[in-house]
C-alpha positions in Angstrom: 17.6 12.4 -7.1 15.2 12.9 -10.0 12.5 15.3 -8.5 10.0 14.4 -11.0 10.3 10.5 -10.0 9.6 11.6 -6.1 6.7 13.8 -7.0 5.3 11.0 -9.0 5.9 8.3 -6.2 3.9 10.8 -4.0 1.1 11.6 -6.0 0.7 7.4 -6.7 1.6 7.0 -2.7 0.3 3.4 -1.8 -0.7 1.6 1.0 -0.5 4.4 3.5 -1.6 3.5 6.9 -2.0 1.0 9.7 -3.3 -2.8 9.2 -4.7 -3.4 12.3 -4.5 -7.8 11.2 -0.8 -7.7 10.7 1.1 -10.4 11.2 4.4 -8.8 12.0 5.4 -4.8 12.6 8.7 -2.7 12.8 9.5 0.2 13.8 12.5 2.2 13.1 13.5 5.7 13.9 14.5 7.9 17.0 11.7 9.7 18.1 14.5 12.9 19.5 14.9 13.7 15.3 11.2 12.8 14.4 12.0 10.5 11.4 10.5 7.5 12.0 9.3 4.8 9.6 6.6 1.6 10.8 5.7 -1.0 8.3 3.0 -3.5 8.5 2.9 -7.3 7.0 0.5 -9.5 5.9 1.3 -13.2 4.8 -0.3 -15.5 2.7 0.1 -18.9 1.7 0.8 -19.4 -2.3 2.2 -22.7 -3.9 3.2 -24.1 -0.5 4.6 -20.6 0.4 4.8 -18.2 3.2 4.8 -14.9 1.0 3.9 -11.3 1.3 0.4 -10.7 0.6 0.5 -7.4 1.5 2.5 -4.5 3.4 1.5 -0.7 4.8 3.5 1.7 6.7 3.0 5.3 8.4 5.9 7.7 8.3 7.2 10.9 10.1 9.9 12.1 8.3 10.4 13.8 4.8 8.9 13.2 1.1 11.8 10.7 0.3 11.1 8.6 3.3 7.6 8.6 2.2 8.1 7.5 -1.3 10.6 5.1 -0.8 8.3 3.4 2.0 5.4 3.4 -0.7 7.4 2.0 -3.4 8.9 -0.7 -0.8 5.8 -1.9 0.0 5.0 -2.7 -3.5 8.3 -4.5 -4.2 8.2 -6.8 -1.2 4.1 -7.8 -2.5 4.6 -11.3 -3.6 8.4 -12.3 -1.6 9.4 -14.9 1.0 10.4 -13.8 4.1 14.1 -14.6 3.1 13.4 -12.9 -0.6 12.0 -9.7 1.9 15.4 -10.2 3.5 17.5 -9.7 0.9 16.4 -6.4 -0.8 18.3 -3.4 0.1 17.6 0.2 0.8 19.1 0.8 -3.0 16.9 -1.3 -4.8 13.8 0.1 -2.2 14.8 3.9 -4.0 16.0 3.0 -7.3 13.0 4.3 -8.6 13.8 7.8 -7.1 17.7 8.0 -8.8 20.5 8.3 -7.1 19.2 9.6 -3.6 21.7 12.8 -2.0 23.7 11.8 0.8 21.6 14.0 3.1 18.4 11.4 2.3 20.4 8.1 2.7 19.1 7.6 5.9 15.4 7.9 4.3 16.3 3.9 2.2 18.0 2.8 5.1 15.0 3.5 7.7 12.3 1.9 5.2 15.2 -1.3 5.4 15.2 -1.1 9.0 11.5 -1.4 9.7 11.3 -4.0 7.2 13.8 -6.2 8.7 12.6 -5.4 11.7 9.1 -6.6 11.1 10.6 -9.4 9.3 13.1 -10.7 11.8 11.8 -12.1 14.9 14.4 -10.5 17.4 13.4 -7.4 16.1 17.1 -6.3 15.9 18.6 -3.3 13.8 19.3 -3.6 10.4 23.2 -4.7 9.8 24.3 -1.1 8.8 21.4 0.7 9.6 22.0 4.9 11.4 18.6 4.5 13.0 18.0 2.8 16.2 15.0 0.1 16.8 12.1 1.8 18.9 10.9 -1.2 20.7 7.4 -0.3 21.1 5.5 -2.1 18.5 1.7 -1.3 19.6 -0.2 1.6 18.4 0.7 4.0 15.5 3.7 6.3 15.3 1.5 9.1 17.2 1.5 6.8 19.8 5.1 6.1 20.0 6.4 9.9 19.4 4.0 11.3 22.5 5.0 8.1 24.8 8.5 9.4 23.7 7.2 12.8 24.8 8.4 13.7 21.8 5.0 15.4 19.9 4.4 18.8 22.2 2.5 19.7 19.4 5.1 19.1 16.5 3.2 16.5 14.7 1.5 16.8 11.1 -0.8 14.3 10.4 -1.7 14.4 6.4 -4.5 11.9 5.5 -4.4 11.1 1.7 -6.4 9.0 -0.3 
């Protein structure tokens, strides 16, 4: 992984944070480990199209997951649904280099909640380690302490 690439994608982080007018959210993660990754869509119409107009996320887990959300989030602007579909974890942290085995799972959660925000069954991610947490309300706060999972655990960092 090319450190300098991840410190950049943090520094530029984008759309960090809820959207409370989505029109679709997913959640993946287990709430026992603390990574967790939700994403937020918007749609718009454009030349008779269904397309992304925007997407946000919120993340509990390391720097990687975190940049490789961010840059996801920019790469899916613009996309059908089916285009959305068929990007991949790999092409989500290309940006980053070649990602350590260890932060895999970082791509592969950022997948996850997208296909889980873009598919209506809300099913895992073919291949995907992390399981689906099924509640889609509130923020990731909300799902980790209704997991019982936060007992004071949780670092919230607001950036701009």
């Amino acid at each position: 992984m090319d450190e300098a690439a991840l410190q950049q994608a943090l520094t530029d982080t984008q759309n960090l944070g809820e959207m409370p007018d989505a029109d679709a959210v997913g959640t993946v993660g287990s709430p026992d480990c603390g990574d967790m990754v939700r994403l937020w869509i918007k749609y718009k119409e454009k030349d008779g199209k269904k397309v992304i107009d925007k997407a946000s996320f919120q993340s509990f887990g390391c720097q990687t997951a975190i940049a490789v959300a961010s840059i996801a989030t920019e790469l899916i602007r613009g996309k059908t649904k089916e285009e959305a579909l068929s990007m991949s974890a790999e092409e989500f942290s290309r940006p980053l280099g070649a990602l350590p085995p260890m932060k895999i799972h970082c791509g592969q959660m950022v997948e996850g909640a997208l296909r889980a925000a873009l598919e209506a069954e809300n099913k895992p991610a073919a291949g995907s380690a992390a399981p689906i947490v099924s509640d889609q309300s509130g923020t990731l706060a909300d799902a980790l302490s209704a997991a019982g999972k936060t007992k004071g655990k949780i670092k919230i960092v607001l950036t701009s």
